[in-house]
C-alpha positions in Angstrom: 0.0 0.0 0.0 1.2 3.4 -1.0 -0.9 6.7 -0.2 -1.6 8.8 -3.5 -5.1 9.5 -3.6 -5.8 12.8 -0.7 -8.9 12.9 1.0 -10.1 16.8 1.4 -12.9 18.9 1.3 -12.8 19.9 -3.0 -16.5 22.4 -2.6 -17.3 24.4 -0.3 -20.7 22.9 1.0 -23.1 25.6 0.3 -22.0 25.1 -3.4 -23.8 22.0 -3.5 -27.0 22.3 -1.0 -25.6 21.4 2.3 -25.4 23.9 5.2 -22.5 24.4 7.1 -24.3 25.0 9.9 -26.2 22.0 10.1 -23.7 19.4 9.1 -22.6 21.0 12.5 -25.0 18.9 14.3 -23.4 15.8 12.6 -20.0 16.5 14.0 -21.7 17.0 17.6 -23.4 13.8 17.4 -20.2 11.9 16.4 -18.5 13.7 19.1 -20.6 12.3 21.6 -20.0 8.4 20.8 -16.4 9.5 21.6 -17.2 11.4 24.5 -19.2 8.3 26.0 -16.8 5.8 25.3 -18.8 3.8 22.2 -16.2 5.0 19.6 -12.3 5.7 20.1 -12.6 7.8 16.6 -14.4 8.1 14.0 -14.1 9.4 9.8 -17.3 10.9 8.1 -16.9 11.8 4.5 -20.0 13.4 2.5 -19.5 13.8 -1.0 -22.1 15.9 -3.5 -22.0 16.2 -7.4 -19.1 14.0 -7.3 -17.1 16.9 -4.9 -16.2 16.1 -1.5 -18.0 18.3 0.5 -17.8 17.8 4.0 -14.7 15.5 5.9 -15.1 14.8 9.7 -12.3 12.8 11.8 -13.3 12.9 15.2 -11.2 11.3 18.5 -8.5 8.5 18.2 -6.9 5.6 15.7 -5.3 3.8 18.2 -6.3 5.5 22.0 -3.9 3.9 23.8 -0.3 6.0 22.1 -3.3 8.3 21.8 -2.8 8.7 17.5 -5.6 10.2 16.6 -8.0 9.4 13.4 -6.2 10.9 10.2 -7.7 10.9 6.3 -5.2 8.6 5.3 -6.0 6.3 8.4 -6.6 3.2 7.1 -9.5 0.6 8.7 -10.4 -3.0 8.6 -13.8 -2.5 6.3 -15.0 -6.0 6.9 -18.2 -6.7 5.3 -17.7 -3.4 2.5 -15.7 -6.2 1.2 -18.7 -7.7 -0.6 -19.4 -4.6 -2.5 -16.3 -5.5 -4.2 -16.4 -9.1 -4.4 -19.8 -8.5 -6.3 -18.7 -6.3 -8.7 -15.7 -8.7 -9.9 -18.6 -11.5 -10.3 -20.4 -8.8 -12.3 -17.4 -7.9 -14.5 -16.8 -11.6 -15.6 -20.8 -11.7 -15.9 -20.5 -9.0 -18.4 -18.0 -11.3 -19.9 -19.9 -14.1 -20.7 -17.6 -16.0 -18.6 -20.3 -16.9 -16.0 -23.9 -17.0 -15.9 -26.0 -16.3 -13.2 -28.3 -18.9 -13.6 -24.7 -20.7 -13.3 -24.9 -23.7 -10.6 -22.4 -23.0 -8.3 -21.2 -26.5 -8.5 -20.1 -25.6 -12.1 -17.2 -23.9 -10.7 -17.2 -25.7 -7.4 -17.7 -29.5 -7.7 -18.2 -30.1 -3.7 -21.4 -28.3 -4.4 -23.3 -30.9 -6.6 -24.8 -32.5 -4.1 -26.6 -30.6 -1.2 -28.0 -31.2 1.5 -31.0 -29.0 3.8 -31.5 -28.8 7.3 -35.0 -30.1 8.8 -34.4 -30.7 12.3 -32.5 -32.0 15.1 -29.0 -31.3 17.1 -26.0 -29.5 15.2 -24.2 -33.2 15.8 -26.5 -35.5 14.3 -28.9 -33.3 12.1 -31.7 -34.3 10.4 -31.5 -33.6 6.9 -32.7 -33.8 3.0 -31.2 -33.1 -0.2 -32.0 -30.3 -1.7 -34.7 -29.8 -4.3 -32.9 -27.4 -6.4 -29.3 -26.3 -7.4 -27.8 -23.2 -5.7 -27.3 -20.3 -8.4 -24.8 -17.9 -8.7 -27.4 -15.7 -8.1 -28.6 -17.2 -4.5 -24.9 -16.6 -3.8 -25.3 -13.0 -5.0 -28.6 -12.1 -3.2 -27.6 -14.0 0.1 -30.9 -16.4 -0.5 -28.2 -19.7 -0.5 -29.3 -21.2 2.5 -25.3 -20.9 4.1 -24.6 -19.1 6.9 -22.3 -17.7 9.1 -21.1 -19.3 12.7 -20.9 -16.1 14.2 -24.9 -15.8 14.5 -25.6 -18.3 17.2 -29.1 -18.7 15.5 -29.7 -21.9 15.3 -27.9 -26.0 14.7 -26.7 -24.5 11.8 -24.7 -22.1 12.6 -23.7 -24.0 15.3 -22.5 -27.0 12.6 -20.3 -24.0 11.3 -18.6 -23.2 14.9 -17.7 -26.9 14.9 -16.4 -26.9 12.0 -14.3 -23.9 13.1 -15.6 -21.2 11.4 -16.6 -18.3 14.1 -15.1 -15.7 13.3 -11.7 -15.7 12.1 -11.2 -18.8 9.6 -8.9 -22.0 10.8 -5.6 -21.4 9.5 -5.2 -24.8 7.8 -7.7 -23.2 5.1 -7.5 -21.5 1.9 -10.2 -20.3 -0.1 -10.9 -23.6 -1.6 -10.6 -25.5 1.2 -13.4 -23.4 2.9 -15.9 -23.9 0.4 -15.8 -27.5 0.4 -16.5 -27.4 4.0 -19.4 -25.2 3.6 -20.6 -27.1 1.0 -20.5 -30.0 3.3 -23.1 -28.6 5.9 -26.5 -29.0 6.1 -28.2 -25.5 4.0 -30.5 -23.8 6.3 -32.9 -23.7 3.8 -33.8 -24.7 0.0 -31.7 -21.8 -2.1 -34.2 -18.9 -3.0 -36.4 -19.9 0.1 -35.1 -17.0 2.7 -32.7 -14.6 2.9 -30.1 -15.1 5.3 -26.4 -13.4 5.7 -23.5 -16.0 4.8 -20.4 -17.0 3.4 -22.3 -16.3 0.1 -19.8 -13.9 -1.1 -16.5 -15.6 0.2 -18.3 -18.2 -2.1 -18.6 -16.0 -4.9 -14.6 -15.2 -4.6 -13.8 -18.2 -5.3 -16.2 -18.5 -8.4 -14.2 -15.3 -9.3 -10.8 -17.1 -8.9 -12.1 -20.3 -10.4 -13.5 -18.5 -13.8 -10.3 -15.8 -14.1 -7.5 -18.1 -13.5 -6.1 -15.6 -10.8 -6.1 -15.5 -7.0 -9.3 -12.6 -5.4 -6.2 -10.4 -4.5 -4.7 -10.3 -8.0 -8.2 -9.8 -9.7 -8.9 -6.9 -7.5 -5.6 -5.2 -7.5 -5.7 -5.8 -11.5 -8.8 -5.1 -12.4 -10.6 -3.0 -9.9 -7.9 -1.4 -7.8 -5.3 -0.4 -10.3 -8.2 1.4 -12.7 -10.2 3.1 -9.7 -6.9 4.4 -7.9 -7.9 2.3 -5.0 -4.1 2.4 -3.7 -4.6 1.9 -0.3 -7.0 -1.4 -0.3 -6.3 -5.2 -0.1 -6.1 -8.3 2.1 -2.8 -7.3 3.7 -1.2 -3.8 5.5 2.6 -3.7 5.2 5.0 -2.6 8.2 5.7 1.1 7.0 1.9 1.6 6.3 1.0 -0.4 10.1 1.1 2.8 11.8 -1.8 4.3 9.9 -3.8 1.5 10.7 -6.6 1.8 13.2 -6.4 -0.2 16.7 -9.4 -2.9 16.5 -11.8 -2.4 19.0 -14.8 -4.7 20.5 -18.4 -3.5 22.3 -18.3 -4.7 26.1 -21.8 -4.9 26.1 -21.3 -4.5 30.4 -20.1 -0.6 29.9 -21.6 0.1 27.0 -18.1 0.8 25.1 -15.3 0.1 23.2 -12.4 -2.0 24.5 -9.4 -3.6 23.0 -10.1 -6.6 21.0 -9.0 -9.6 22.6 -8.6 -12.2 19.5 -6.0 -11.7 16.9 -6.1 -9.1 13.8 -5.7 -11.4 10.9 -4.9 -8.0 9.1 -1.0 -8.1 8.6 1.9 -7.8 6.4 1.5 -11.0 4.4 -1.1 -11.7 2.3 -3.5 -14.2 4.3 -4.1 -18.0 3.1 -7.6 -17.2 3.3 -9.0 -14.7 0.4 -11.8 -13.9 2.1 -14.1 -12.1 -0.1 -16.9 -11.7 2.3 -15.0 -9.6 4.8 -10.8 -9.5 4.1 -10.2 -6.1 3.3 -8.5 -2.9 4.3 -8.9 0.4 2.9 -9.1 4.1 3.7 -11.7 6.7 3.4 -10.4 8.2 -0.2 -9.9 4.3 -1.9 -13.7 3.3 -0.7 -14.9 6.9 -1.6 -13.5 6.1 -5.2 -15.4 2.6 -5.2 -18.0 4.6 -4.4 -18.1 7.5 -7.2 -18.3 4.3 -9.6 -21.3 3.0 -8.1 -22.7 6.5 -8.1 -21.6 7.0 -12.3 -23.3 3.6 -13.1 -20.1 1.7 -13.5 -17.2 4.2 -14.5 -14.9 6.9 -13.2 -12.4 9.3 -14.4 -13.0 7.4 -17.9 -12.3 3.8 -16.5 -15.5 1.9 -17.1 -15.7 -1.1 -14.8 -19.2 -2.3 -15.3 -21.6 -1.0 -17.7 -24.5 1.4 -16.4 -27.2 -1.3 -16.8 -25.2 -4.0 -14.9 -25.1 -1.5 -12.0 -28.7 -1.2 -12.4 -29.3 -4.4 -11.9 -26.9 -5.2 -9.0 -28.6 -2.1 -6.8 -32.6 -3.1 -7.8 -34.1 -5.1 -5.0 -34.1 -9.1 -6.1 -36.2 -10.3 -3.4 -39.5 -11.8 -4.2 -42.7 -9.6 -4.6 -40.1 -6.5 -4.1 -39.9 -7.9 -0.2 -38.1 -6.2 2.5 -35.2 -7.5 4.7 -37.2 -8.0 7.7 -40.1 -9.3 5.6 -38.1 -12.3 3.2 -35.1 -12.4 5.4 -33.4 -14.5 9.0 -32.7 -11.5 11.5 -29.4 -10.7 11.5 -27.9 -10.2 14.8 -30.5 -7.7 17.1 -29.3 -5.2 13.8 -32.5 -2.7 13.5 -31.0 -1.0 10.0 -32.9 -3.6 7.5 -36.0 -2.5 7.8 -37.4 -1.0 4.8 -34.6 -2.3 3.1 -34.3 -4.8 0.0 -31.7 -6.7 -1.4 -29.7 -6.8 -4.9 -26.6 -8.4 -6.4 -24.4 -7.7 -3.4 -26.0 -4.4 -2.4 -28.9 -3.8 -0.3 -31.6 -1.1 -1.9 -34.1 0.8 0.2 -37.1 -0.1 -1.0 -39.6 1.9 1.9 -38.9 4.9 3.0 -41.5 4.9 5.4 -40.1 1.6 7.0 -37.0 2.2 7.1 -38.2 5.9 8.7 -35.7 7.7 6.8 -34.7 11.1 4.9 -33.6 9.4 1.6 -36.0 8.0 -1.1 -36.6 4.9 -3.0 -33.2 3.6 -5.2 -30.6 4.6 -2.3 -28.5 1.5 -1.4 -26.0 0.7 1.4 -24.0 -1.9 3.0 -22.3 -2.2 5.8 -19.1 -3.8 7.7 -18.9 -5.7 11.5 -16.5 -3.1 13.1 -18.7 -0.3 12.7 -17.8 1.2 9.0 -20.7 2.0 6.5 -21.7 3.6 3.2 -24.9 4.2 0.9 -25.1 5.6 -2.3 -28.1 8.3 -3.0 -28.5 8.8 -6.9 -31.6 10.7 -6.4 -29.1 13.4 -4.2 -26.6 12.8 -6.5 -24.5 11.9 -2.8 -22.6 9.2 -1.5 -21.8 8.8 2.5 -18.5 7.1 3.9 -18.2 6.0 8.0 -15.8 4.4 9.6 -15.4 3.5 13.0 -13.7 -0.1 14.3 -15.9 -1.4 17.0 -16.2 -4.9 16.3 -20.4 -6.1 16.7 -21.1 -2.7 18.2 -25.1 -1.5 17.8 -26.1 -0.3 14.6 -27.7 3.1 16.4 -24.8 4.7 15.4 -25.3 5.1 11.8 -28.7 5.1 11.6 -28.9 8.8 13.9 -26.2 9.8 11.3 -28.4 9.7 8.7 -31.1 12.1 9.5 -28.4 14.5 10.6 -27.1 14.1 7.0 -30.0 14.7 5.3 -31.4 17.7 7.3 -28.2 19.5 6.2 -29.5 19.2 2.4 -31.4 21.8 2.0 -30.8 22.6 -1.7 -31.2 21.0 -5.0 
């Protein structure tokens, strides 16, 4: 990693319809979570028209030398990993190269024949074999029927602990490895049935690696790093960049704040066995806002096309059945209150009612967002994308949803 991209204020906001004064009230608010312990420190970026137009570091990187949060700090984005992993998929998808009415076990034999969860103990479950393929596109949408260990929902999840997938992946496992083990467990459900967050899109990495010939860090440094500028992103932080990095912080849910995380970062200076396309990624605040713009252009930036503008289209419309909400076609995820009103695409998640979600923004924003507190959505109707990060591993969600209110009372032109 090498900085070259800057992140800085480029419009001054009244030039593009926000208020000074009132994006005010945003700073306040983030001060507080670091006044109260909930954050150590915190980036905001708010871009308009393309033009940054508001940047907000707040409190500290790493409290304990006491560095505080820089633009060029760089944080452990965790599940803003799938963004990307999705938009590879999509790139080879544009290429003919895979389909996604693709069966997975095209690409990934162990997946040919499956097997779905009916009842009983995570040790001796009780199961059938499933009545359809899994698609590509159930791996896309999250409507597989995998899941993650981490979720303590149920035997499945429990069948994936056992197996040693919590949260950080065994070491003896690569990419490959991984998904024969997954595709070894009982699904929690016939693909297409539910939706239900997973190891979809880890899956879908190795689909990507599978069809292009190359490893998930040399696709995206080749094909989506390299053209967007993204200079500062991959699955590995070297020793002279370390310092920039954040410290990784977990929610003690007995204070109410963040403490040191007691596990280890599998963020270091070699590149991990794992490829973990669901959640393996570093960046900063000017690499993701970049990712960003080209979601917000339909595909292309600075006249480097990634995707075409339809292909976008597609990825951000709302897949699920009858045009169904989160909460309404999906497995709760977590005690996470930021789904409602909210749909789900090709790696993205739409907003698909306002009025659910009880939100500021309109119909066509998306959003996704990452375990350790970082977050993002896209607003073409604004013409505005939104960057946060924090790194509070599992904190509450509350956060980011009071942000956006604040963000959108400060719009108060065009």
């Amino acid at each position: 990693m090498a900085t070259t991209t800057a992140l800085a204020t480029e419009v001054a906001p009244e030039e593009v319809g926000l208020d000074p004064r009132r994006l005010a009230r945003l700073d306040a608010y983030l001060d507080g979570f670091v006044a109260n312990g909930r954050h150590k420190g915190s980036l905001l970026v708010v871009t308009r028209g393309g033009r940054i137009a508001h940047v907000s570091h707040r409190g500290q990187r790493d409290a304990e030398p006491g560095l505080p949060v820089e633009p060029d700090t760089i944080w452990r984005i965790y599940s803003m990993t799938k963004p990307v992993t999705s938009v590879a998929a999509m790139m080879l998808y544009e290429e003919g190269a895979l389909s996604l009415f693709d069966p997975v076990a095209k690409f990934i034999p162990s997946f040919e024949d499956l097997r779905v969860y009916r009842h009983g103990m995570a040790a001796a479950p009780v199961t059938v074999r499933a009545a359809q393929p899994m698609l590509v596109w159930h791996l896309l949408t999250h409507t597989s029927g995998l899941t993650y260990g981490f979720q303590q929902a149920n035997a499945v999840d429990e069948a994936y602990r056992a197996a040693g997938f919590f949260l950080d992946p065994p070491p003896e496992h690569d990419l490959a490895s991984a998904c024969d083990v997954w595709a070894g467990l009982p699904l929690l459900f016939e693909p297409g049935a539910e939706w239900n967050y997973s190891v979809s899109t880890d899956v879908v990495g190795r689909i990507v690696e599978v069809v292009s010939g190359q490893s998930l860090a040399d696709f995206f440094a080749e094909r989506i790093f390299e053209p967007l500028g993204m200079t500062d992103t991959g699955f590995s932080v070297s020793d002279a960049d370390r310092p920039r990095m954040t410290a990784l912080y977990a929610h003690d849910a007995a204070s109410a704040t963040a403490v040191p995380y007691p596990g280890v970062d599998v963020i270091s200076a070699q590149r991990p066995k794992l490829l973990a396309g669901g959640h393996g990624l570093a960046s900063t605040a000017a690499d993701y806002h970049r990712f960003t713009q080209m979601l917000l252009r339909r595909g292309e930036l600075d006249g480097r096309r990634l995707l075409a503008p339809r292909t976008v289209d597609l990825m951000t419309a709302n897949h699920l059945p009858g045009n169904a909400t989160l909460t309404e076609f999906g497995r709760p995820l977590l005690d996470l209150a930021c789904n409602e009103g909210y749909g789900f695409g090709l790696g993205l998640s739409p907003l698909v009612d306002p009025i659910a979600a009880k939100t500021l923004s309109v119909a066509g924003e998306y959003r996704w967002e990452g375990a350790a507190g970082t977050a993002f959505w896209v607003d073409p109707a604004a013409d505005m994308t939104v960057l946060f990060f924090t790194q509070v591993l599992f904190g509450s969600d509350d956060a980011w949803i009071g942000m956006r209110p604040l963000v959108y009372q400060a719009l108060v032109g065009g």
